[in-house]
C-alpha positions in Angstrom: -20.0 -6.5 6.7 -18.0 -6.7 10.2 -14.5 -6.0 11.3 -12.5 -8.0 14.5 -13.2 -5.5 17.3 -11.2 -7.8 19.6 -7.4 -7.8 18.9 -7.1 -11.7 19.1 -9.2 -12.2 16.6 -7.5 -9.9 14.1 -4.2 -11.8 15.2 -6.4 -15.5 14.3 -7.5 -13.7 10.6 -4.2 -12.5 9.7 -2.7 -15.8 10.7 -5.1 -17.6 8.7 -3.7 -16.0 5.5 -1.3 -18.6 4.8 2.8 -18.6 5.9 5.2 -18.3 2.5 7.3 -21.8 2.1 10.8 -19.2 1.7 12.8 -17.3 4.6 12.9 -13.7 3.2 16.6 -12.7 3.4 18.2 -9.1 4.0 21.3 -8.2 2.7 23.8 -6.5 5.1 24.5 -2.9 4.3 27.5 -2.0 2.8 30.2 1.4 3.7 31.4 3.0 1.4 28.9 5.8 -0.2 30.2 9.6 0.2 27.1 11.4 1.3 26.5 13.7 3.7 22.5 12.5 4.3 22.6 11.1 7.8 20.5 8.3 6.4 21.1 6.3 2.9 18.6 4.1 0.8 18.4 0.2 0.2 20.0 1.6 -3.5 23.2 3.3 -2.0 24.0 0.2 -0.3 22.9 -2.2 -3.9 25.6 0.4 -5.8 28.3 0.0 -3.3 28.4 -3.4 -2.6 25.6 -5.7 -4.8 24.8 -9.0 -2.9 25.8 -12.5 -4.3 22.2 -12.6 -5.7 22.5 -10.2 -8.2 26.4 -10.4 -9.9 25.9 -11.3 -13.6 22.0 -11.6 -13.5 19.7 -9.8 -15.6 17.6 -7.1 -13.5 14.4 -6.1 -14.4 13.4 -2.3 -12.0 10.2 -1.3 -10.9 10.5 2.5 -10.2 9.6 5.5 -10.7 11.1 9.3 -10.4 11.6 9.2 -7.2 14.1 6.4 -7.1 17.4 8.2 -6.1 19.9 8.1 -4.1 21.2 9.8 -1.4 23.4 11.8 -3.8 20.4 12.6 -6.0 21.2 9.6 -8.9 18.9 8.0 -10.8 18.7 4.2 -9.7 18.0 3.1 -14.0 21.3 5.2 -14.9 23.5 4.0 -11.5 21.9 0.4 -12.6 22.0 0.9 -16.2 26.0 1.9 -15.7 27.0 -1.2 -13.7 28.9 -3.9 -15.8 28.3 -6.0 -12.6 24.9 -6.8 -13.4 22.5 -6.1 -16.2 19.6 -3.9 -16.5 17.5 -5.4 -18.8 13.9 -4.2 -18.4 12.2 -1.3 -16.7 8.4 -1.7 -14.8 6.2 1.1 -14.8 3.0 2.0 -12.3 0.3 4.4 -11.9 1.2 7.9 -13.1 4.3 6.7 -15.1 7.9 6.0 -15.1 8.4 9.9 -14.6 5.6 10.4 -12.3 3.9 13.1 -13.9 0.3 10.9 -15.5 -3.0 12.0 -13.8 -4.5 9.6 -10.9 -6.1 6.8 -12.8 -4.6 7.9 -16.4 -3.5 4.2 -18.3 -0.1 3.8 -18.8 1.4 2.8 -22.2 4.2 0.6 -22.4 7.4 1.4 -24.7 11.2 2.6 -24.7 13.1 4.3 -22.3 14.7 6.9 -24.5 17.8 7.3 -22.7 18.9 3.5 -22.0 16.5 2.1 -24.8 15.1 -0.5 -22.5 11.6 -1.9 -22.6 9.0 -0.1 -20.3 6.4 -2.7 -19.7 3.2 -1.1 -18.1 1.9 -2.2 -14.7 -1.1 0.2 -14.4 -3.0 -0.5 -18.1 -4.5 -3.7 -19.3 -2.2 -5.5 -16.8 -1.4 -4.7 -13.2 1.6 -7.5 -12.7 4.2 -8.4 -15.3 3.6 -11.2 -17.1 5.5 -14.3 -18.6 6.9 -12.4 -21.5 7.9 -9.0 -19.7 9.7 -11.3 -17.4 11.5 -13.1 -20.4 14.5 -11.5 -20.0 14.6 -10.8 -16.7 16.6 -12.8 -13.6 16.2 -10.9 -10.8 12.8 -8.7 -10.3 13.4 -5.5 -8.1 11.2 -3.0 -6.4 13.0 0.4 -5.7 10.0 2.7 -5.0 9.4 5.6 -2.6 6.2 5.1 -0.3 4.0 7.4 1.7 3.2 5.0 4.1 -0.6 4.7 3.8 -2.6 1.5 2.9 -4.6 3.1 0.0 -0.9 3.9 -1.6 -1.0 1.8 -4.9 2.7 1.2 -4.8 2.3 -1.4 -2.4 -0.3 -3.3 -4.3 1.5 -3.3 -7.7 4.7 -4.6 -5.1 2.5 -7.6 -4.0 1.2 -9.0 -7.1 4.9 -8.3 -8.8 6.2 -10.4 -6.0 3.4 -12.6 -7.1 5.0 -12.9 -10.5 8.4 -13.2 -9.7 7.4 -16.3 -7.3 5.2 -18.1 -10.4 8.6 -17.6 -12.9 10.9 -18.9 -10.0 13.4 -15.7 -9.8 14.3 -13.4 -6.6 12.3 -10.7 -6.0 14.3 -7.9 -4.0 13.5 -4.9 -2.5 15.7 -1.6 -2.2 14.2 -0.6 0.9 13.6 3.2 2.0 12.0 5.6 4.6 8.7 5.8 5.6 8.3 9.5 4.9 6.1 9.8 7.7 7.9 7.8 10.3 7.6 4.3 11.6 5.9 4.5 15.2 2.1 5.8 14.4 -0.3 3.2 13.6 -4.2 4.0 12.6 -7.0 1.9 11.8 -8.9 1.0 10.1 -7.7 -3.1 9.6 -9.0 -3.7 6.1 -11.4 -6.6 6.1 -10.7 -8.9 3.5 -14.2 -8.6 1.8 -13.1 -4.9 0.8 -9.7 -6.2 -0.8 -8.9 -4.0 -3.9 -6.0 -2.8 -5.7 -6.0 0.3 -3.3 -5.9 -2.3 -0.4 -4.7 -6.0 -0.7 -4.5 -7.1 2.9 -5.3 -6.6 6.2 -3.2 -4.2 6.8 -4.2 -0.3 8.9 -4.4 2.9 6.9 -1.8 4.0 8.4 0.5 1.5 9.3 4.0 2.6 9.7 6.0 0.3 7.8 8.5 0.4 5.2 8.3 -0.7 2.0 10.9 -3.8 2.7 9.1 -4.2 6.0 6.5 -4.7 4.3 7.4 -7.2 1.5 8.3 -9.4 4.2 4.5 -9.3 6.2 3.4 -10.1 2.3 5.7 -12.8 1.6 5.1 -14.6 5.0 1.7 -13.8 5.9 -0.2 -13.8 3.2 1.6 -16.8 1.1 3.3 -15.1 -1.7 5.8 -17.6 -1.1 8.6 -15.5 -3.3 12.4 -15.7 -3.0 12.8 -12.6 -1.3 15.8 -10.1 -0.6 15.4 -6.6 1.3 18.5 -4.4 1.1 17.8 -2.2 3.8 18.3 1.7 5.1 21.4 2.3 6.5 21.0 4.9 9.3 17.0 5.0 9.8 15.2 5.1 12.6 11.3 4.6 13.1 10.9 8.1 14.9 12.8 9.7 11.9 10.0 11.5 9.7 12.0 12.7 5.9 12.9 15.8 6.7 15.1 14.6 9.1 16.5 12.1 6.8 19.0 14.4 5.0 17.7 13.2 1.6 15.8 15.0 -1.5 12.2 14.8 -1.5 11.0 14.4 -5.2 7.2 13.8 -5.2 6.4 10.4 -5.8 3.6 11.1 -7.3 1.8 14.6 -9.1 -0.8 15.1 -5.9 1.9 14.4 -3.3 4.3 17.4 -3.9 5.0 18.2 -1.0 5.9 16.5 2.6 3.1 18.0 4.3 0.5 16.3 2.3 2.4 12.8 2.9 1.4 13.9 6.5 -2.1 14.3 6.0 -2.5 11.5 3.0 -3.4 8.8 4.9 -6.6 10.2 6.2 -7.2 12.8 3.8 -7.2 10.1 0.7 -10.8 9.4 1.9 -12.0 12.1 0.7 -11.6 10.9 -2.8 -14.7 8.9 -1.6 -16.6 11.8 -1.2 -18.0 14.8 -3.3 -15.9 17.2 -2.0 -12.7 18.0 -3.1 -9.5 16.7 -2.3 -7.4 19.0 -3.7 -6.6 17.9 -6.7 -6.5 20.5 -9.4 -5.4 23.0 -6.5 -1.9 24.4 -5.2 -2.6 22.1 -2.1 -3.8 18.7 -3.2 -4.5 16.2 -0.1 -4.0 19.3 2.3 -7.5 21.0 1.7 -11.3 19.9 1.1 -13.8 22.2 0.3 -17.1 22.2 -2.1 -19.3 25.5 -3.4 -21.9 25.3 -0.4 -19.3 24.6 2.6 -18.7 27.3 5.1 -15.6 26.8 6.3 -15.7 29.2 9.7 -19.1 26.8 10.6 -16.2 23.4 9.6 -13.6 25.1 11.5 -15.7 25.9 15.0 -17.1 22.8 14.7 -13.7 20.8 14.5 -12.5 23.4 16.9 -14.7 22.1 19.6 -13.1 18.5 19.2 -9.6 19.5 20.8 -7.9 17.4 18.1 -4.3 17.4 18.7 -1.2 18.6 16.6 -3.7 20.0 14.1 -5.4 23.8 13.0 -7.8 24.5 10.6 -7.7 27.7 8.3 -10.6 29.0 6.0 -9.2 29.1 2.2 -10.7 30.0 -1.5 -9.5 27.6 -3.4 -9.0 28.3 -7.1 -9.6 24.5 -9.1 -7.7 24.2 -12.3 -9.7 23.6 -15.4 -8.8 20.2 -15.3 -9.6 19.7 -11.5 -11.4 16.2 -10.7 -13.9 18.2 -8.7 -15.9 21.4 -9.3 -13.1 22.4 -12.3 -12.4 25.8 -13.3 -14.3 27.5 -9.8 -12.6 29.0 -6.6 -14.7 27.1 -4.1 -14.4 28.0 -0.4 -12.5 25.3 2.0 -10.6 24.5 4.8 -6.7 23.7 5.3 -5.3 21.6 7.5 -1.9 22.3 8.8 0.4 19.5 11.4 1.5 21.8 14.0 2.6 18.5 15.9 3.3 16.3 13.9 4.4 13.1 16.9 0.4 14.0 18.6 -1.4 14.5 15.0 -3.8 11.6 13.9 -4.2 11.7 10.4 -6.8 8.6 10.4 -9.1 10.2 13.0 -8.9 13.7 12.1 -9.9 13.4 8.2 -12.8 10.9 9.4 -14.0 13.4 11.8 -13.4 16.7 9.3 -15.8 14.2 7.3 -18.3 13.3 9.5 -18.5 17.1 10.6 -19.5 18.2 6.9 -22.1 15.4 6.7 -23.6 15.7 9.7 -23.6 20.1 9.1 -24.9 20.0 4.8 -26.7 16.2 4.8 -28.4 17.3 1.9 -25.3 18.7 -0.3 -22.5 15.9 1.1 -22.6 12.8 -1.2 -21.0 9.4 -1.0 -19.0 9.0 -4.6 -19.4 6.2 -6.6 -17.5 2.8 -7.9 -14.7 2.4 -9.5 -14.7 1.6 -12.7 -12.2 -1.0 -12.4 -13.9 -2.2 -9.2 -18.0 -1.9 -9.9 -19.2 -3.6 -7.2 -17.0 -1.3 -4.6 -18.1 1.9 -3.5 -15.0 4.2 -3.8 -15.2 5.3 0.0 -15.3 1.6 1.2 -12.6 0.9 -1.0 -10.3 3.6 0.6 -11.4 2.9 4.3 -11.1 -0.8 3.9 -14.8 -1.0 5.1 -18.2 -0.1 4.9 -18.7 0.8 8.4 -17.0 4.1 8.2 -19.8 5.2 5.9 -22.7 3.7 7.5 -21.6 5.0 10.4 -21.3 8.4 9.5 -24.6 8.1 8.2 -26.3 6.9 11.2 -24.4 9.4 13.3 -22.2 6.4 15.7 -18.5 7.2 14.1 -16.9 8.5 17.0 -17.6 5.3 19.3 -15.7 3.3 16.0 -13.0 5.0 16.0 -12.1 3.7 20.0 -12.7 0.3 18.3 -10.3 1.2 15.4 -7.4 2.9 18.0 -7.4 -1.4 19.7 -7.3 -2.6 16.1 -4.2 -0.8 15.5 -2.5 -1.9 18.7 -3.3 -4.9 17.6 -1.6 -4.6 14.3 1.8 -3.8 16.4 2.1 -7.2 17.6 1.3 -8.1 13.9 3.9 -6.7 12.4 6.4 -7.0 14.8 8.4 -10.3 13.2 8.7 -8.3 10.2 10.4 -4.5 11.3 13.9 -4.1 10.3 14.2 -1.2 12.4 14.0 0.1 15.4 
């Protein structure tokens, strides 16, 4: 398979998607919410001052546990509260409405036992609500915290629910928040469309500094969703602002992103899911450490040493695996951690895909390509996650480090891309 190497002809491909028949609209943020966060949510400015759009309608609410708001609310009680509108139906995703179901684990649809609403799944037999969960429903909205990386499957459960909400003929509205990591890095890989999966819909980087609402707008008018579309936006935000300087409570989004520092390294460090060595899960540091029973990690760390990556170090770990760990389960294997010591000159992309191609090219014998998905059989997981198959074969011919130069002009290419669509600067 091949990738555009030249950034005009990733501009040409992307264009070639299709242009949406509706204007997406954002709502202008409202005063008015006592908080001392410099920065407030698409959701504080819904609550203070709901748009025209949604007065009297019936609102179904894709979200999870992380959708709060800058006072630490719950957006289904705030929403569930308001006699302005009516909450009528609540949207589950991968590891459930509270955000504690393993990677992968079905979810079950049923009752919200607080409000009594319906919880319709979106990560089971279907992954996009359908006629009959939409019954009831007026007004579709999206109010879900990101971690700004491609292989994120928040993003993909946004786009087909946007797909829905187009086919029924109702609004489909964002609440917008941060980019946890920040809005100014950009990393290749571009996905290429022949390695579209629910862990990558469009051709879009790995990392690729966007928003959720930002976002939701590229979908809708790139890529022909053609959905009534309404972003309530951040109030305060910038795109150099990483969370922590947001003012606002981090609550994991999901179980293996607990804390900000794996955000950080997620978007390169999710490849090695395709891989057979760890990635943390089952560990104190998930996403922040790899490491497998036959890795050295003072020969990993010398050799990574001599790359003069920036923003980054290395440290030599045991690392005990829970009994229910995906890999190597109930052993203390030995590892490395990473650790962002800047976080504006780290590369998340690059690093992970050289930490990668180090342990290949030092144990070819004991490093392993995983498998398919189950869902996806005729995907190898890795190729799935990078968005292409020349990452692997070009770790496994030895070549990855003139890609990546190729990958760097991708992203700048992405910039111009996604320009139309920022809502911040």
């Amino acid at each position: 398979m091949s990738e555009s190497a030249v950034p005009g002809l990733l501009l040409t491909a992307l264009a070639a998607a299709g242009c949406a028949t509706r204007t997406p609209a954002v709502s202008t943020p409202a005063a008015g919410v006592v908080s001392s966060a410099p920065v407030r949510p698409g959701l504080d400015q819904f609550i203070a001052s709901p748009p025209a759009w949604a007065l009297g309608k019936r609102i179904g609410l894709i979200t999870n546990v992380a959708g709060i708001d800058s006072r630490g609310r719950n957006n289904i009680d705030l929403l569930a509260a308001d006699s302005r509108f009516r909450l009528t139906a609540l949207f589950a995703f991968e590891h459930g409405l509270r955000g504690d179901a393993p990677a992968g684990q079905a979810i079950a649809s049923g009752t919200d036992e607080k409000t009594g609403l319906p919880v319709y799944s979106l990560y089971g037999d279907v992954r996009e609500p359908t006629v009959e969960m939409l019954r009831d429903v007026d007004v579709l909205m999206y109010d879900v915290q990101d971690v700004g990386a491609r292989p994120y499957t928040r993003v993909s459960t946004m786009a087909l629910s946007m797909k829905a909400a187009a086919a029924k003929g109702i609004p489909f509205a964002v609440l917008d928040r941060p980019n946890p990591i920040g809005g100014t890095i950009v990393e290749g890989p571009v996905l290429d469309s022949a390695f579209a999966s629910f862990v990558g819909m469009y051709p879009i980087p790995l990392r690729h500094g966007m928003t959720v609402g930002e976002l939701a707008r590229m979908y809708n008018a790139r890529f022909g969703i053609g959905a009534t579309l309404y972003v309530v936006p951040v109030q305060g935000w910038r795109r150099d602002m990483t969370f922590d300087a947001t003012g606002l409570t981090f609550i994991p989004p999901s179980p293996n992103l607990r804390r900000l520092e794996a955000t950080r390294l997620y978007p390169g460090t999710v490849l090695l899911e395709g891989t057979n060595l760890s990635e943390g899960r089952g560990t104190e540091f998930p996403f922040e450490q790899t490491g497998a029973p036959w890795l050295r990690p003072e020969d990993v760390i010398r050799e990574m040493n001599t790359l003069a990556l920036p923003g980054v170090r290395y440290e030599p770990v045991r690392i005990p695996v829970a009994a229910d760990g995906r890999r190597f389960p109930g052993t203390t294997i030995p590892g490395v951690r990473l650790v962002v010591t800047d976080r504006a000159a780290f590369r998340a992309v690059r690093t992970a895909m050289l930490l990668i191609d180090t342990i290949h090219r030092l144990w070819p014998n004991e490093f392993a390509w995983a498998g398919s998905n189950q869902r996806e059989p005729g995907l190898r997981t890795i190729d799935r996650l990078a968005g292409t198959d020349r990452f692997r074969t070009a770790v496994d011919a030895g070549t990855l480090r003139t890609l990546l130069d190729e990958w760097d002009r991708q992203a700048d290419a992405f910039r111009a891309v996604r320009a139309p669509f920022l809502l911040y600067r």
